[in-house]
ROSE-4610 file (N, C-alpha, C; in Angstrom, 1 decimal, always signed):
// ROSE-4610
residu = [X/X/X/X/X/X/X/X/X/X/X/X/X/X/X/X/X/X/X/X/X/X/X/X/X/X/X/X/X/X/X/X/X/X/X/X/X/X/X/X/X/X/X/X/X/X/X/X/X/X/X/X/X/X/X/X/X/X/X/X/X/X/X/X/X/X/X/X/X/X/X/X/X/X/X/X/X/X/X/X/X/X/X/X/X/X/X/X/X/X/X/X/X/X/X/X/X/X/X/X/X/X/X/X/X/X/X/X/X/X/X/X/X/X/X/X/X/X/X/X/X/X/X/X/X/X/X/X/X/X/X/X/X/X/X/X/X/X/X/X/X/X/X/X/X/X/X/X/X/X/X/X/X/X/X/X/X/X/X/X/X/X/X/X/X/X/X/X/X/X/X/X/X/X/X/X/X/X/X/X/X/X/X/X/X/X/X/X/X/X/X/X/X/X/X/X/X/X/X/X/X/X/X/X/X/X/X/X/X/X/X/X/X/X/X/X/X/X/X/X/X/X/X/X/X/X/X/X/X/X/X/X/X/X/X/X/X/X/X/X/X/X/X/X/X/X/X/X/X/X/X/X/X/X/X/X/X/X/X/X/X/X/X/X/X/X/X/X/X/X/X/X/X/X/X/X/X/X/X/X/X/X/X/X/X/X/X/X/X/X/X/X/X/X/X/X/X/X/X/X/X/X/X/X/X/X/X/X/X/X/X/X/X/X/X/X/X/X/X/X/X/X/X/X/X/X/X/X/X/X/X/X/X/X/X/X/X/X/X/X/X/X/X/X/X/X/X/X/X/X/X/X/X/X/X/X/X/X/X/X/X/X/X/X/X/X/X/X/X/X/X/X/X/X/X/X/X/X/X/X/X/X/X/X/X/X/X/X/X/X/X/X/X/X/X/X/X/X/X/X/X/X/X/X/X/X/X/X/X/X/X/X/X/X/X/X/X/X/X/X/X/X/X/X/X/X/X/X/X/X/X/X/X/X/X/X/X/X/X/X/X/X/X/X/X/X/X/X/X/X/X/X/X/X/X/X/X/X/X/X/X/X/X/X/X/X/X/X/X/X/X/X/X/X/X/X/X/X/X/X/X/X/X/X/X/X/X/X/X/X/X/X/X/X/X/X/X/X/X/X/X/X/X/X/X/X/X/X/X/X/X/X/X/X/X/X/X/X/X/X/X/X/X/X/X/X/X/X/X/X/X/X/X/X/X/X/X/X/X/X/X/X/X/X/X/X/X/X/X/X/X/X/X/X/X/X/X/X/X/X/X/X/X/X/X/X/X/X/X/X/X/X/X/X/X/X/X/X/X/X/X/X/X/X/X/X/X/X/X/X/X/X/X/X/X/X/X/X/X/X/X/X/X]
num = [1/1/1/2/2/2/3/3/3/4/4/4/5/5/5/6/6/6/7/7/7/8/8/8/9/9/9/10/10/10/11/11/11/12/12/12/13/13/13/14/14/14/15/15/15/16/16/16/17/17/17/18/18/18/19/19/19/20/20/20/21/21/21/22/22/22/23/23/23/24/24/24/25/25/25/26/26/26/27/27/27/28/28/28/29/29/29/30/30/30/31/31/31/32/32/32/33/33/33/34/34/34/35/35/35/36/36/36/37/37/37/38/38/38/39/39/39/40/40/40/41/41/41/42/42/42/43/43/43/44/44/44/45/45/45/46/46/46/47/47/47/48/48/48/49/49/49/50/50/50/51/51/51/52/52/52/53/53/53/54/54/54/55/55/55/56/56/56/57/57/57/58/58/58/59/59/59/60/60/60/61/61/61/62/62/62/63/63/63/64/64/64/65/65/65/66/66/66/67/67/67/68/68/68/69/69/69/70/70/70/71/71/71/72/72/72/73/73/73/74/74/74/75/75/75/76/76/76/77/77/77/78/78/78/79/79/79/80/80/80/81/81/81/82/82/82/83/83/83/84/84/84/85/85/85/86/86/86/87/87/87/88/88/88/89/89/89/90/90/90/91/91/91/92/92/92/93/93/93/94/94/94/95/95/95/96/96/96/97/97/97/98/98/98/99/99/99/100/100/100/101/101/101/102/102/102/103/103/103/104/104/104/105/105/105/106/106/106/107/107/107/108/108/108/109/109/109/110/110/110/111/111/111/112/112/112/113/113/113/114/114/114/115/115/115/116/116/116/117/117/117/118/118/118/119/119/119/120/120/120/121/121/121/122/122/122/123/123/123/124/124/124/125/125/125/126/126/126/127/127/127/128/128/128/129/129/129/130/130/130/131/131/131/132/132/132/133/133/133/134/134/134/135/135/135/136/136/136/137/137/137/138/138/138/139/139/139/140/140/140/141/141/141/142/142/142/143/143/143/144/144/144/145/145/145/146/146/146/147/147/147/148/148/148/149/149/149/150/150/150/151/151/151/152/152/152/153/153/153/154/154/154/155/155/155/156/156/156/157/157/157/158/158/158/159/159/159/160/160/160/161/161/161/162/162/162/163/163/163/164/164/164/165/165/165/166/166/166/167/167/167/168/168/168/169/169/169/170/170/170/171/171/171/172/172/172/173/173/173/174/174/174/175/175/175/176/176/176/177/177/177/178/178/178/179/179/179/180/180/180/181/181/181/182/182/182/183/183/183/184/184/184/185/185/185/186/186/186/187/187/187/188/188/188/189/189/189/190/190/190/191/191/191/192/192/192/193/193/193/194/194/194/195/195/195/196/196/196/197/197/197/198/198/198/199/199/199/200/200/200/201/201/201]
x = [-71.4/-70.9/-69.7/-69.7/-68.7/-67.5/-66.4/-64.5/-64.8/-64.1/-63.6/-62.4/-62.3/-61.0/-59.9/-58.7/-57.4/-57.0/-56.3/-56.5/-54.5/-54.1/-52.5/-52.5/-51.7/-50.8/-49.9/-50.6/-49.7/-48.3/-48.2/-47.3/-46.3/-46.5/-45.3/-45.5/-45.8/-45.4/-44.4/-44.8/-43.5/-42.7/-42.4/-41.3/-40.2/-40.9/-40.2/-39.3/-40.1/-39.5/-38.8/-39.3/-37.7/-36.4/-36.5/-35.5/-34.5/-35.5/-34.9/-34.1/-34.7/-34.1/-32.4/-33.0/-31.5/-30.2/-30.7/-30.1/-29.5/-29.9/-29.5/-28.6/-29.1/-27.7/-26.3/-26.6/-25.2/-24.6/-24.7/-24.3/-23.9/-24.8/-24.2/-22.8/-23.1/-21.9/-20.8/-20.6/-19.8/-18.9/-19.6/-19.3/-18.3/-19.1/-18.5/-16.9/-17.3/-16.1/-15.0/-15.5/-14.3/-13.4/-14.1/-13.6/-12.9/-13.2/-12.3/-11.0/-11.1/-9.9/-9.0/-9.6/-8.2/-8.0/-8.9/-8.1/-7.1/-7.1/-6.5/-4.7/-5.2/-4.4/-3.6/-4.0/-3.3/-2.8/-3.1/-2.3/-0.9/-1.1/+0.2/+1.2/+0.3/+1.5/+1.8/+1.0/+1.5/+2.1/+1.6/+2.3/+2.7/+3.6/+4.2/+4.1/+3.9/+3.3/+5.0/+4.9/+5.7/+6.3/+7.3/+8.0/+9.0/+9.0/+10.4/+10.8/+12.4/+13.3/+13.8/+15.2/+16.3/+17.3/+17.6/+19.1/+20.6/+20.6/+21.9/+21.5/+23.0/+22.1/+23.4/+23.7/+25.4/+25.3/+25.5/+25.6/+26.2/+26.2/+26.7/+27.4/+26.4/+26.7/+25.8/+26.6/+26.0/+26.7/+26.7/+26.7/+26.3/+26.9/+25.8/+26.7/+26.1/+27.3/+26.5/+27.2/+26.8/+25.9/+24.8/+23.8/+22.1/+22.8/+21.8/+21.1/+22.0/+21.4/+22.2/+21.1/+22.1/+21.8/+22.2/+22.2/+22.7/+22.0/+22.2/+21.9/+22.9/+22.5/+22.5/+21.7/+21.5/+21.6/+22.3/+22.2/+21.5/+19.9/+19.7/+18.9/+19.7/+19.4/+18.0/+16.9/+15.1/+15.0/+15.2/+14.9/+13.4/+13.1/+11.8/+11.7/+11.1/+11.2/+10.2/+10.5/+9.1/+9.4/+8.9/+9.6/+9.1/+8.0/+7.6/+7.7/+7.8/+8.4/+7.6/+6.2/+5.4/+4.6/+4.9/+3.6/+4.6/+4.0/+4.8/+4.1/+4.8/+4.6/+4.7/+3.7/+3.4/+3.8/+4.5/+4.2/+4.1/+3.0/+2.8/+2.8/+2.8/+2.3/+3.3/+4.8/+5.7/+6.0/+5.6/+5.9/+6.6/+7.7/+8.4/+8.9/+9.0/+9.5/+10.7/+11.9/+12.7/+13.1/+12.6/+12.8/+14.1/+14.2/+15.5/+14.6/+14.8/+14.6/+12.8/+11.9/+10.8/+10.3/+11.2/+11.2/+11.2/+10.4/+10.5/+11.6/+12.5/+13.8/+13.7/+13.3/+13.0/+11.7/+11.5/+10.3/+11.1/+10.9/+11.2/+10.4/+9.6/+9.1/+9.6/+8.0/+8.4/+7.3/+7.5/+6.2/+5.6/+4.7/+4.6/+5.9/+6.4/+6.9/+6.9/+7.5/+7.5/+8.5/+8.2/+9.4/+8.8/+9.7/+9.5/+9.4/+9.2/+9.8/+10.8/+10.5/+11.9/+13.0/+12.4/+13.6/+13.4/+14.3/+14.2/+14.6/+13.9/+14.2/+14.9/+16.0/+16.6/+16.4/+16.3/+16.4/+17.1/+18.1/+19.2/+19.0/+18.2/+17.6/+19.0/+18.8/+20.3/+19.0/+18.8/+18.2/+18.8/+18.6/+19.6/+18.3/+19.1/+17.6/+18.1/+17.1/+17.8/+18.4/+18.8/+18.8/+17.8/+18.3/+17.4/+17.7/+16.5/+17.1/+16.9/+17.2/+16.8/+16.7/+15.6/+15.1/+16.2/+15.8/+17.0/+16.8/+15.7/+15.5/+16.2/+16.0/+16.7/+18.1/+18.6/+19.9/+20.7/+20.3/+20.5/+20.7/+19.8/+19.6/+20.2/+21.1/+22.6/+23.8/+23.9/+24.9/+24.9/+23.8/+24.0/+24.4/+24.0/+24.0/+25.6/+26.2/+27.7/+28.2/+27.8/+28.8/+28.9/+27.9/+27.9/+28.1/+28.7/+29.1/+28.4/+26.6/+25.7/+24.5/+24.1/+22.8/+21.9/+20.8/+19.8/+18.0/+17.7/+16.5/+16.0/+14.6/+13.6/+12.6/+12.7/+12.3/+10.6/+9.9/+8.3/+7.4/+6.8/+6.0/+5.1/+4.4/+4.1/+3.8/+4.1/+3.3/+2.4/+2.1/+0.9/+1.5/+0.9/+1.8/+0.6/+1.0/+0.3/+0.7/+0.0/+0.6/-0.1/-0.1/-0.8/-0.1/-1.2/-1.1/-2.3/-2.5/-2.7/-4.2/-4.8/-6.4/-6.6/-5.9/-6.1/-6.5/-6.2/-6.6/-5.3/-5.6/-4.4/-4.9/-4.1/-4.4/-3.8/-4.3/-3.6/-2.8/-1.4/-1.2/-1.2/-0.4/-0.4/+0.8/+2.6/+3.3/+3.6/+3.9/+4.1/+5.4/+6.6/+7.6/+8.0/+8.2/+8.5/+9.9/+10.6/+12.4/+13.1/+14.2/+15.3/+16.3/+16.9/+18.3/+19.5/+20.4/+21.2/+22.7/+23.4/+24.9/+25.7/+27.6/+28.1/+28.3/+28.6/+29.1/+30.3/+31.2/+32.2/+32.5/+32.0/+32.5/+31.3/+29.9/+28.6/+28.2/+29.2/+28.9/+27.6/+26.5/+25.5/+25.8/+24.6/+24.6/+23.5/+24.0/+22.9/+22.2/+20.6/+20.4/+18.6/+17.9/+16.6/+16.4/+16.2/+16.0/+14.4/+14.9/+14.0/+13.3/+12.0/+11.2/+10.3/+9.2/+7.8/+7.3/+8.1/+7.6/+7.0/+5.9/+5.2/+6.5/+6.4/+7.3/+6.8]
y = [+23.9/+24.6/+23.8/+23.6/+23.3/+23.9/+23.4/+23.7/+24.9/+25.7/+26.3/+25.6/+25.8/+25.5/+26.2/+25.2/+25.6/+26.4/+27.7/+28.6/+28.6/+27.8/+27.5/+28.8/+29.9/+30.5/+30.3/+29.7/+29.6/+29.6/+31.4/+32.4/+31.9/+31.6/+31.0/+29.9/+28.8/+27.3/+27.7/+28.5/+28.6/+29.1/+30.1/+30.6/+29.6/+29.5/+28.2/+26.9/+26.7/+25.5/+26.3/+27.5/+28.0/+28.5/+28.4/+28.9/+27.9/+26.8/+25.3/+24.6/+24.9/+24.5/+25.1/+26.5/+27.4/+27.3/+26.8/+26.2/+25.1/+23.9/+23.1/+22.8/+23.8/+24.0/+24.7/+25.7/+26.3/+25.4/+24.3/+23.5/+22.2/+22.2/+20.8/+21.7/+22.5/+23.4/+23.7/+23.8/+24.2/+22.5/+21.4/+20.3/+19.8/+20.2/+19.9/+20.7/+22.2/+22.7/+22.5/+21.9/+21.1/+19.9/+19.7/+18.2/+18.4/+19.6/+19.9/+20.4/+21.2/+22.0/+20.9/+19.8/+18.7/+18.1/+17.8/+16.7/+17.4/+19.0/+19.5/+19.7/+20.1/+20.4/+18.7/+17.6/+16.7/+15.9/+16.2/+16.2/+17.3/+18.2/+19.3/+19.1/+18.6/+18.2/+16.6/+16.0/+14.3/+13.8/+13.8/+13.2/+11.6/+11.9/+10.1/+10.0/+8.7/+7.9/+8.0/+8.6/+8.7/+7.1/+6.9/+5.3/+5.4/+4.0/+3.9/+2.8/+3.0/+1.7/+1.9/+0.9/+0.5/+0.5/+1.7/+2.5/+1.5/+1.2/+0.7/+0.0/-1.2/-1.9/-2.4/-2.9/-3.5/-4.6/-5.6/-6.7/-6.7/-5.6/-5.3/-6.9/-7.4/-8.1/-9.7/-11.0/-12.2/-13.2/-13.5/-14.0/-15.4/-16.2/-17.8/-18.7/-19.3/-19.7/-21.6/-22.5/-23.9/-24.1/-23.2/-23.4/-23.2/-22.6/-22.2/-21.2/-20.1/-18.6/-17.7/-16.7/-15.8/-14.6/-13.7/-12.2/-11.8/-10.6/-9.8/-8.7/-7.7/-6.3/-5.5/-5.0/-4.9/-3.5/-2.7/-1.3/-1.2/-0.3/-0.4/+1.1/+1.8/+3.1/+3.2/+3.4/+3.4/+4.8/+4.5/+6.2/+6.3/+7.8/+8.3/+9.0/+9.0/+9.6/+10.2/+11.4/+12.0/+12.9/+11.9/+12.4/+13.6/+14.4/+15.2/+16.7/+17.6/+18.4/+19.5/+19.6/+20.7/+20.3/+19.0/+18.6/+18.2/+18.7/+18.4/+16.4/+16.0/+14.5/+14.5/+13.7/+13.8/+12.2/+11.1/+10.3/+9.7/+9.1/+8.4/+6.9/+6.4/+5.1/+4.3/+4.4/+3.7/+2.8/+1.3/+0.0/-1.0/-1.0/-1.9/-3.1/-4.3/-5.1/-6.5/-6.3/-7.7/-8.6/-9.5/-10.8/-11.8/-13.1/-14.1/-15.4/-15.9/-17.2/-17.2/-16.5/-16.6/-16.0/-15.5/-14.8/-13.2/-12.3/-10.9/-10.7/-9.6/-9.7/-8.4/-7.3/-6.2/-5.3/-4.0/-3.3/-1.8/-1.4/-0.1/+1.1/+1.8/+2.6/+4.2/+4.8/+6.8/+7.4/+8.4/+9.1/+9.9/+10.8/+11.5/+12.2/+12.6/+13.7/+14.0/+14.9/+15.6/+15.6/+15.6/+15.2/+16.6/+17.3/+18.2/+17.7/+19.1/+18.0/+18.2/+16.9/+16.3/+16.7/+15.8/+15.3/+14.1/+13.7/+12.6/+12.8/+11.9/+11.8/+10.4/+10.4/+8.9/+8.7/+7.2/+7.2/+6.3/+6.4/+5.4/+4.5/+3.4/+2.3/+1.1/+1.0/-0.2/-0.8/-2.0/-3.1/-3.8/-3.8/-5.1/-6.1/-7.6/-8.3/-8.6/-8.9/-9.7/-11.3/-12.1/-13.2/-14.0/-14.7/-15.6/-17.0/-18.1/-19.5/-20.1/-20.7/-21.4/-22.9/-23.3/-24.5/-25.8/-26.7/-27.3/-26.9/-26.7/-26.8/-25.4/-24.2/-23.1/-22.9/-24.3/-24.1/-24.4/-25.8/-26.1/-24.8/-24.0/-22.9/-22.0/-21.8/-20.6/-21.2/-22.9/-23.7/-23.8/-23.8/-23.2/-21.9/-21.4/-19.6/-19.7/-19.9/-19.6/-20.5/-21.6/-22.4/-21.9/-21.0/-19.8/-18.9/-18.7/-17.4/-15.7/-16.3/-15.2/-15.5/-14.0/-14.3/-13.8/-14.2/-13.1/-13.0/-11.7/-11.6/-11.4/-10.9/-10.4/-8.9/-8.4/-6.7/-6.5/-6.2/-6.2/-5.1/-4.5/-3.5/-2.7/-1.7/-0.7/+1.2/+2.2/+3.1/+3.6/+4.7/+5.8/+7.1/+7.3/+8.4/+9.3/+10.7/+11.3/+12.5/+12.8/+14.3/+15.3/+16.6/+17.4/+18.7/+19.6/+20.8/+22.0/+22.6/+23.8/+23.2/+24.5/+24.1/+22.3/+21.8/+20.4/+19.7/+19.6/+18.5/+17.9/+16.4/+15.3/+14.0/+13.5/+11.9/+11.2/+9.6/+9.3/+7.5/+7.2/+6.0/+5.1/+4.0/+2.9/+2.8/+2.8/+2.2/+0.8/-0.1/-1.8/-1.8/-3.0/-2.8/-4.5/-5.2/-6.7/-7.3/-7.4/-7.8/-8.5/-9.3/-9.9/-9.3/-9.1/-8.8/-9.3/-9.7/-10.7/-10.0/-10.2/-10.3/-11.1/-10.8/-11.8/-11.6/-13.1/-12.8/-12.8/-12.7/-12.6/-11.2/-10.5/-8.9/-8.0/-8.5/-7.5/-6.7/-6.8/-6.1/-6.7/-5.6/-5.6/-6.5/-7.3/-8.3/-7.4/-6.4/-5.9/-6.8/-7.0/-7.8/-7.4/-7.6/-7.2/-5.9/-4.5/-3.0/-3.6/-3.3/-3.5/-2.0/-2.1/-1.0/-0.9/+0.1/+0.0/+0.2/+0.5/+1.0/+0.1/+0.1/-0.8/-1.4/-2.8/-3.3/-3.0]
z = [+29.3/+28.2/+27.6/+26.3/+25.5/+25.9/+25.9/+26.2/+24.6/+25.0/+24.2/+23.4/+22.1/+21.1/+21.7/+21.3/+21.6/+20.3/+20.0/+18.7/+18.9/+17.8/+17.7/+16.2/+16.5/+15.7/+14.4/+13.0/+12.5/+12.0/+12.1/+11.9/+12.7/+14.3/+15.2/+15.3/+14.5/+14.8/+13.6/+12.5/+11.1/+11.4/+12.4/+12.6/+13.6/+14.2/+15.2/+14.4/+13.6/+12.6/+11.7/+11.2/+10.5/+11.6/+12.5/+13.3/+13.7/+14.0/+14.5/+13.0/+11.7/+10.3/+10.3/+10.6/+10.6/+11.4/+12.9/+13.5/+13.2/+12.8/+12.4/+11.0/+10.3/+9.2/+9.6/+10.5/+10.4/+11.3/+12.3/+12.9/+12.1/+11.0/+9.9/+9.0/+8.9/+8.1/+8.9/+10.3/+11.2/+11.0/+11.4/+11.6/+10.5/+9.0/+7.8/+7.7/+8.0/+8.1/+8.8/+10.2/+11.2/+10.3/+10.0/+9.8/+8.2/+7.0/+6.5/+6.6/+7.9/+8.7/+8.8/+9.7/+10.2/+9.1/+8.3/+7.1/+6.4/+5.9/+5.2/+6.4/+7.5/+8.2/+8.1/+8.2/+8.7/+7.3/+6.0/+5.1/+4.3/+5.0/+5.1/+6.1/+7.1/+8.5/+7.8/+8.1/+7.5/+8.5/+10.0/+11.5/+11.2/+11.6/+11.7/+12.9/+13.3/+14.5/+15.5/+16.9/+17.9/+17.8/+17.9/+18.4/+19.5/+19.9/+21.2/+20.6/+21.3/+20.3/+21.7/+21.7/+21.9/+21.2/+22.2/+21.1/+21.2/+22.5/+22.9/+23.8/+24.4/+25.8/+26.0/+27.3/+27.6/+28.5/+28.6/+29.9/+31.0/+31.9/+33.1/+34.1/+34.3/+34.9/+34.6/+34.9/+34.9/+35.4/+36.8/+37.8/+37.6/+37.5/+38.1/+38.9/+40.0/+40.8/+40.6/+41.6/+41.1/+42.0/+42.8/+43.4/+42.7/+41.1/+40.6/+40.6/+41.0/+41.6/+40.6/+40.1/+39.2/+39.4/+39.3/+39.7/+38.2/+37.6/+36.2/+36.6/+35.8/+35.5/+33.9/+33.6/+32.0/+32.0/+31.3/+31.1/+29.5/+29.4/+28.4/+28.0/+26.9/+26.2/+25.3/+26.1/+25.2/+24.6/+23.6/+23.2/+22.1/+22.8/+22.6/+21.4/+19.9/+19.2/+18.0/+18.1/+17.2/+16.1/+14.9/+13.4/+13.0/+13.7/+12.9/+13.2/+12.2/+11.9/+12.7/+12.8/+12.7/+14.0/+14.7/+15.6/+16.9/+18.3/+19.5/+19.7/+20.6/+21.0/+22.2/+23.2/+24.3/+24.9/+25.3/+26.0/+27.4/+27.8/+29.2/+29.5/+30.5/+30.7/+30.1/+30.0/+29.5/+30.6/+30.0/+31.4/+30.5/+30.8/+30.1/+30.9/+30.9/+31.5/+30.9/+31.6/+31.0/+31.3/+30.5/+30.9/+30.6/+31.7/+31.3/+31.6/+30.2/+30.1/+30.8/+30.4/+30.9/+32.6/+33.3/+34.2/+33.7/+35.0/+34.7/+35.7/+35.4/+36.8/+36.8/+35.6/+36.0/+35.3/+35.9/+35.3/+35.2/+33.8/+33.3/+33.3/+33.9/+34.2/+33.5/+33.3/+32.7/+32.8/+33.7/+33.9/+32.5/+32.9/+31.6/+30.7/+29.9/+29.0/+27.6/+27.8/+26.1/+25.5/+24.0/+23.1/+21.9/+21.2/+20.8/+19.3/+18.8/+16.9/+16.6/+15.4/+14.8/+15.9/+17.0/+18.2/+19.4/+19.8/+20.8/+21.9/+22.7/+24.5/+24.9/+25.4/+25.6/+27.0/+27.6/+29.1/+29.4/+30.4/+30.7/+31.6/+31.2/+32.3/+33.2/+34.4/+34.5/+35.3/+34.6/+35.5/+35.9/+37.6/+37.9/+38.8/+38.6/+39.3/+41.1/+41.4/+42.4/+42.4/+43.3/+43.3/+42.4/+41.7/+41.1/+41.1/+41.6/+41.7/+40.9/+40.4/+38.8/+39.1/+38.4/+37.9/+37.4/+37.3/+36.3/+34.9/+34.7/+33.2/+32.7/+33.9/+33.5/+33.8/+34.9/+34.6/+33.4/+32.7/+31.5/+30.5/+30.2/+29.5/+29.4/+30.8/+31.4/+30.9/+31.2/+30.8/+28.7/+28.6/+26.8/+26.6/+27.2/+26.4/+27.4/+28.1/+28.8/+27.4/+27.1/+25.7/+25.1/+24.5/+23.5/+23.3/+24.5/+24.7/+23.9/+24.6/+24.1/+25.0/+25.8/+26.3/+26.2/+26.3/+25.8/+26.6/+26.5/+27.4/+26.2/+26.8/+26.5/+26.6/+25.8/+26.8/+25.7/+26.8/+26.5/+27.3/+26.1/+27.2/+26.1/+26.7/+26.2/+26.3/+25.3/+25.9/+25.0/+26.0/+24.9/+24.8/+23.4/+22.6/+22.1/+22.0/+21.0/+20.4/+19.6/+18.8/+18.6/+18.9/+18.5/+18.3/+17.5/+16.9/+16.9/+17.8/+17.6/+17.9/+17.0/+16.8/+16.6/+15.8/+15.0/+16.0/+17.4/+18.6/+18.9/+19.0/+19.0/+18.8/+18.6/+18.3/+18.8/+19.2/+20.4/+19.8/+20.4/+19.8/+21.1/+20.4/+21.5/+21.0/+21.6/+21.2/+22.2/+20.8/+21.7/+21.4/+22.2/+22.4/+22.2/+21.7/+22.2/+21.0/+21.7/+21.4/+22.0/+21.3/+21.7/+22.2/+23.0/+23.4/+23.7/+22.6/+22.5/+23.1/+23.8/+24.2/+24.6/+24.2/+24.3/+25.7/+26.6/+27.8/+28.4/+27.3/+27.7/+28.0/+27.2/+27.2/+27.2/+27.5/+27.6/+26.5/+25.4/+24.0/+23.6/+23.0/+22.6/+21.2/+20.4/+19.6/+18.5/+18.1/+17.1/+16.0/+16.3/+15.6/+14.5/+14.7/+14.2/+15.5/+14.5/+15.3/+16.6/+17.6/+18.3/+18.7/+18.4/+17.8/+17.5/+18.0/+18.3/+16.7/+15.6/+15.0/+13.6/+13.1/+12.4/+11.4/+11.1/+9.9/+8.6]
């Protein structure tokens, strides 16, 4: 005997595909509407990107004796800052590290925290290094900066930053950190010079 025919339903293959059509629109319209929500929202808010600077910084100490060993301690003020009015600011993974004459002597470290709006979080870093032996080439380079009566590192790092609001989500940054830090050594007074500052030129 012949198979019988397979007898497919019109009526529910059309309903099926208008059901699956319907679905599919209010979820293109949901999508559309999402994404009007944030744009409108995030030109009313107008978030400016979180930054860290170096507020202040003092030359504690600078040691070099005629064996070529120097010992520093740097007191330096990183402050955390979020311009915006309407949106909280979250940062983590702050690793900062400073350097003398191409050596790292210390690492700045900050767990997570929050910075509220239109306000800042400052942190009072004292890096001190240990013993350091120096090279000739880097003793030469202590013997200038003492002529000069100015010395100067280097401070480099980065963190991650973000901002958010409400329904809107958040958005996430990268702030980078890379600066001179110049002082005299006679008296550790800070050498204010180009703002050192994550924040775009």
């Amino acid at each position: 005997m012949a198979n019988p025919k397979k007898y497919h339903d019109p009526q529910r293959t059309s309903l099926f595909w208008w059901l699956a059509a319907i679905i599919c629109s209010v979820l293109t319209i949901a999508v559309i509407v999402a994404g009007i929500v944030v744009f409108v929202g995030y030109l009313v808010i107008h978030p400016r990107i979180p930054i860290i600077s170096v507020l202040n910084a003092h030359l504690n100490q600078f040691q070099y004796d005629q064996a070529g060993v120097l010992v520093t301690q740097v007191n330096i003020i990183v402050r955390s800052e979020n311009d915006n009015t309407k949106a909280h600011a979250s940062f983590s993974d702050m690793k900062l590290t400073l350097f003398f004459d191409g050596l790292a002597i210390a690492h700045l470290v900050a767990g997570p925290y929050e910075v509220k709006k239109n306000s800042t979080v400052d942190f009072n870093y004292v890096a001190t290094s240990d013993p350091i032996p120096l090279n000739p080439e880097q003793m030469k380079d202590v013997d200038a900066f003492l002529n000069e009566d100015e010395v100067r590192f280097d401070l480099k790092g980065n963190a991650r930053a973000r901002w958010r609001v409400g329904l809107l989500g958040s958005v996430k940054f990268q702030c980078h950190l890379s600066c001179q830090l110049k002082f005299y050594r006679s008296s550790g007074i800070y050498i204010p010079g180009r703002h050192c500052t994550s924040k775009a030129k």
